[in-house]
Each structure stands twice: as C-alpha cells, then as structure tokens.
C-alpha positions in Angstrom: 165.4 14.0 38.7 167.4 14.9 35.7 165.0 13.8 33.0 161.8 11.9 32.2 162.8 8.6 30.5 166.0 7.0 30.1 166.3 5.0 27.0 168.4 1.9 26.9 169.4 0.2 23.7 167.9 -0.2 20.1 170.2 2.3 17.8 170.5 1.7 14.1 170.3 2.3 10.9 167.6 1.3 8.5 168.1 1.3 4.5 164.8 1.7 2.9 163.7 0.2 -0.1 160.1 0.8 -1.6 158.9 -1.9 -3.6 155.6 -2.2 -5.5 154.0 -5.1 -3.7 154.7 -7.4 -0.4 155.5 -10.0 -0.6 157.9 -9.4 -3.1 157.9 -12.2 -6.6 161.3 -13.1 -7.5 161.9 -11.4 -10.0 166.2 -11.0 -11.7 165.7 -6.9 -11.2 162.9 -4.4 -10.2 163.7 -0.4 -10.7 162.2 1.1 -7.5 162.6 4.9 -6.3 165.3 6.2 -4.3 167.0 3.7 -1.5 167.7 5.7 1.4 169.7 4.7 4.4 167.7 6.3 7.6 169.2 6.4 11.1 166.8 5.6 14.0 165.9 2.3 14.8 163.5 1.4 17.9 165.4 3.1 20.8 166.2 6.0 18.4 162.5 6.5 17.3 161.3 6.1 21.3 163.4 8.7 22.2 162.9 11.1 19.5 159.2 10.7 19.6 159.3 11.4 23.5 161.4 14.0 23.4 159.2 15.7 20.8 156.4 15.5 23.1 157.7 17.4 25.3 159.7 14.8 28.2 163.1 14.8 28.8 164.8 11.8 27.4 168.8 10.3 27.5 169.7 7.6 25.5 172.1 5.1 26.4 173.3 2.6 23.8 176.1 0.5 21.9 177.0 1.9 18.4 180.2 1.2 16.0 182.9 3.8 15.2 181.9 4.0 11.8 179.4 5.9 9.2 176.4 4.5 10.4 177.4 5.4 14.0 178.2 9.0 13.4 174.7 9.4 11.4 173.0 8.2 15.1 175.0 11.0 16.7 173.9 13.5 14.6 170.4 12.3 14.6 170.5 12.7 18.3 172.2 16.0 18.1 169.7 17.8 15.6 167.0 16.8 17.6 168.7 17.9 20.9 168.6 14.4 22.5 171.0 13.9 25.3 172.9 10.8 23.7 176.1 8.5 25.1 177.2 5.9 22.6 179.4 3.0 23.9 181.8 1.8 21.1 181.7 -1.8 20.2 184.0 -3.3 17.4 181.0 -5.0 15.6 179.9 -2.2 14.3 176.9 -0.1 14.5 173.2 -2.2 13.9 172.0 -2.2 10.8 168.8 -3.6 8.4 167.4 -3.5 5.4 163.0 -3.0 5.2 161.2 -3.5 2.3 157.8 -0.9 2.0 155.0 -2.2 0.1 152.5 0.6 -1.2 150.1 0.4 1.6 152.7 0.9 4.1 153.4 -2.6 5.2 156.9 -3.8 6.1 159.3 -6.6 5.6 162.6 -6.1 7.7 166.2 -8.0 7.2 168.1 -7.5 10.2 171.9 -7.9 9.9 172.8 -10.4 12.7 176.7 -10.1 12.6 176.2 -6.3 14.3 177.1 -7.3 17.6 180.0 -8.9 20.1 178.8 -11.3 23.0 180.4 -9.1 25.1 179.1 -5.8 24.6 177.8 -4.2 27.7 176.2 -0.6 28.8 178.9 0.4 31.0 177.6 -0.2 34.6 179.5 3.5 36.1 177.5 5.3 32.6 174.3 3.1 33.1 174.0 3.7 37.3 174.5 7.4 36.9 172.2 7.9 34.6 169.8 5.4 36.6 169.8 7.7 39.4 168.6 10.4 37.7 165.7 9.1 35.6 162.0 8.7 36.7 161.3 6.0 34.0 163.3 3.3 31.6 162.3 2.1 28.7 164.7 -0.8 27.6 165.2 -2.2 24.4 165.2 -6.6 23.8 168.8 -6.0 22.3 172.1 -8.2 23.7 173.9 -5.3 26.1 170.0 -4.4 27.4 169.7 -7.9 29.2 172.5 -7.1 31.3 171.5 -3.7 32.7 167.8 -5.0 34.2 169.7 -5.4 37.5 170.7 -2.0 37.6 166.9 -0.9 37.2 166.3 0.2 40.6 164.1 2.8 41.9 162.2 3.7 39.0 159.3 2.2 36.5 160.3 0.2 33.3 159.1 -0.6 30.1 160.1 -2.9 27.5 158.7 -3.5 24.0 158.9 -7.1 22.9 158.1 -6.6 19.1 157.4 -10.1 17.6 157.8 -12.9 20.8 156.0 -15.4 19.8 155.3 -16.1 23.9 157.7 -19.0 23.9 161.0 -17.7 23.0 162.8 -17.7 26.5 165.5 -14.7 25.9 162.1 -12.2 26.3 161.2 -13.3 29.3 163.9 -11.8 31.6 162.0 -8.4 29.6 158.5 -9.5 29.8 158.5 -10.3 33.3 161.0 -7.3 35.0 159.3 -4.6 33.3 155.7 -2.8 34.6 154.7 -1.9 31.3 155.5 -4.6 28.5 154.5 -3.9 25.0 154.4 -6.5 22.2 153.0 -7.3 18.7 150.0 -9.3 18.0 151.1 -10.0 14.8 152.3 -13.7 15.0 150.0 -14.4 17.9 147.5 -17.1 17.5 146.2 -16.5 21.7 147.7 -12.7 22.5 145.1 -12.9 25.6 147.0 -15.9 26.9 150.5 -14.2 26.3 148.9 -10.9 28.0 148.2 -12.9 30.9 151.2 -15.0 31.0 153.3 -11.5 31.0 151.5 -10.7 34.6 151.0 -13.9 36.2 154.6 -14.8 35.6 156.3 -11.0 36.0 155.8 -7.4 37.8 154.3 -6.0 34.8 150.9 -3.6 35.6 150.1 -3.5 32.2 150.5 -5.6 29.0 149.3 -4.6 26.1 149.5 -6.3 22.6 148.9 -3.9 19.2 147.6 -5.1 16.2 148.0 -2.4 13.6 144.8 -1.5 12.1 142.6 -3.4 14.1 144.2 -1.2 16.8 145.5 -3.0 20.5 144.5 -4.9 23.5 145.1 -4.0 26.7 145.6 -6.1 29.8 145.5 -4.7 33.3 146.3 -6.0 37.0 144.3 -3.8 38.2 141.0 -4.9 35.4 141.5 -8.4 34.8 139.7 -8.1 31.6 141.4 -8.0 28.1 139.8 -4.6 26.6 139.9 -4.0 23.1 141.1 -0.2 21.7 140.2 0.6 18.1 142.7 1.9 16.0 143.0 5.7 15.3 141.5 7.3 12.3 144.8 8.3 10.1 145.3 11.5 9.1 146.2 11.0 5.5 147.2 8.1 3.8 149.1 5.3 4.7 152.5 5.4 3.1 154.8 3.6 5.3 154.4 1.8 8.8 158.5 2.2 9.5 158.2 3.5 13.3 154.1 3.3 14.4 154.7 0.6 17.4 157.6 3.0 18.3 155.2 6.1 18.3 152.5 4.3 19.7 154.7 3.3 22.9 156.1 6.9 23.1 151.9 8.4 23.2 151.4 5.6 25.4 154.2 6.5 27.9 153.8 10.2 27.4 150.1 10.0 28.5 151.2 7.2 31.0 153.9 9.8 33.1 151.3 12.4 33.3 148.8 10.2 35.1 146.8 8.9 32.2 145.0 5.1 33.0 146.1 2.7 30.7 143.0 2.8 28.2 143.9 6.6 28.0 147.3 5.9 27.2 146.7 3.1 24.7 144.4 5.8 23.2 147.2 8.2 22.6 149.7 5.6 21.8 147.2 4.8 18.8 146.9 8.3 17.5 150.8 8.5 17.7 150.9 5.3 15.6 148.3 6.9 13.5 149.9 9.7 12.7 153.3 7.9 11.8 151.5 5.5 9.4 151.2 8.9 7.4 154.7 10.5 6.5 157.7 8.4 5.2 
C-alpha cells in the first residue's frame, strides 16, 4: 500500500468572522477584528491533521478553477499532502462561520457551490483505491457516488449534524465501519448509535458532544459508554476544526490497533487541543 488513508471529498474555504456574542442581535453594523478567508474545510482539516500525525494521506476532491481553489492547492502543497483536484464549473465550496468569544460556531454554507453532476473520476478514484488501507469519505454530492468503488479496505464517514432521519446520510451511515456524528441536535443519540449498526456494517458509532465529551457505541460491547471530554490546554478561542481533529486522533489511534475507547480518547485530546489556537 501506497499510503494510510485516502481522503474523499470536503474541500473549501471558510471566511471567518469573530463576533462578540452567539447568537448574534440584529444590530445595522458591528466593527469586529480582522475577517479572514481560511482554506480547509472538513476533508482538508482530516487530512492535514492525519498527515501531521504521522500517516500517509491523499486527498481526492472536487474544487473550482478559481481563487479559492488555488488557496486549497497550496494548503495541500505547504503541508506536503498528496492532493488531486477535479474541476467543476460551480466553483470551489465556500462558507461563512461566525466565532463567538468562547469558541462556539455558527456556519453559513453557500449552497450554489456545486453541479448535480460532479463526480470523483472513477479511473482517479479506483487507482487511488487500490492503494489505500483506509477511506475516510466526506457527506458531500460527488462522495455518494464513489461508495461503490470502496472495496477492499475500511471506511469512515463523519455525518456532522444528521438529525437520524434525513435519508441522503444513510447510504454513509450504513456503508461505512466507523461512522462519526454530532450529538448536537440529537434528542436520543443512543437510538441513532444503534440505528447506525443495526441497519449498516458500521463496527463502531460514535456521537461527540463537545464539552461534555462523546459516546461510543460498539458491535462488539453493545453498551453506549460515555468518554469525558479532554482537559484543554489553554483557553478556548475557536471550535472551527475540533470534530475534524477528533476523528483524525480517533483514526490515527484506530490504524495502529487502538480499541475504540482508546481511540475516542485520543480523538478527544485532538479536539482538545484544536479548541485552543484559531
């Protein structure tokens, strides 16, 4: 094998505003500090964080000849990330999060970013296939048609905010042996967890919860087990990228053997530590 983990989908560019409190009053104006556009959206940050942890990562995804597209490629070159881009005429993806003071996030995702027919090209995608150990795939349109092409080695998916009814996640949720979600908008996450492997081939679900830290389902266990949260390192300044970090420490300790509490346990200090810089 080639490398570690391939990455499939989830490129973008983030502009970043900091405001003083979320949610935000309407208010006609508010003077905040400098508005930065960021590249590296969840695919991005996956396969940064793993690669800076030591696996060998290629990223695979659908980008836009334009600014925000070239600010991807260089992302992936200074960080010495194998990269291929596939063009697509919408344009690279692109959104717009508001940071309140303590870290927490409000993100505006630009829906026009995309063609229905945008694809990872199936020659690009099978090659690099062939020469992965692991795939972690992104919930994005051209994702959803490389599952099929998934064979022969472990996947992963990260749902973000399914509410556990939304039916376009489940073609993720249940091809995938590792599925991570949010717990966020959950009112049951122990019924979702379980609905993810009765329904799918999943191993291991696991939902995170921010500060009060993530729960972990198992085939193996049967029993939802709590995981605290990780102490942080300094203070909480902005919470762009922790459910990205925390998969990457999950599927870093995952590769080398780790059991899934393990994993969840350095996924959390990975989240930890991203909760800290900006």
């Amino acid at each position: 094998m080639t490398f570690d983990v391939l990455v499939l989908g989830g490129c973008g560019v983030d502009t970043i505003v900091y405001v003083p409190e979320l949610p935000l009053p309407y208010a006609d104006s508010y003077m905040v500090p400098a508005i930065e556009a960021r590249p590296g959206q969840t695919g991005d940050n996956v396969a940064l964080a793993l690669h800076r942890l030591g696996l060998r990562v290629h990223h695979l995804d659908v980008i836009g000849d334009d600014h925000e597209g070239e600010l991807l490629r260089e992302l992936h070159r200074a960080n010495g990330v194998p990269f291929t881009p596939v063009l697509t005429s919408a344009g690279t993806k692109r959104a717009v999060n508001l940071v309140g003071p303590g870290g927490q996030r409000l993100s505006l995702y630009d829906i026009s970013r995309g063609n229905d027919d945008d694809r990872l090209p199936e020659a690009e995608l099978t090659a690099l296939v062939r020469q992965a150990r692991h795939a972690h795939v992104s919930i994005t349109h051209p994702c959803q048609f490389a599952l099929d092409h998934l064979t022969g080695l472990t996947v992963s998916t990260d749902l973000h905010n399914w509410d556990g009814h939304n039916p376009y996640h489940e073609q993720f949720a249940y091809r995938a042996d590792i599925v991570f979600l949010s717990a966020a908008g959950l009112s049951d996450h122990e019924r979702v967890l379980r609905r993810i492997l009765d329904n799918g081939k999943a191993e291991v679900a696991v939902a995170t919860a921010g500060a009060d830290g993530c729960f972990v389902l198992t085939r193996a266990h049967g029993a939802v087990v709590h995981v605290p949260a990780a102490p942080l390192p300094g203070p909480a300044v902005d919470s762009n990228g922790a459910g990205d970090a925390f998969v990457a420490g999950f599927l870093h300790a995952w590769l080398a053997g780790a059991s899934a509490l393990d994993s969840a346990r350095a996924g959390a200090v990975a989240g930890a530590h991203a909760c800290t810089v900006r």
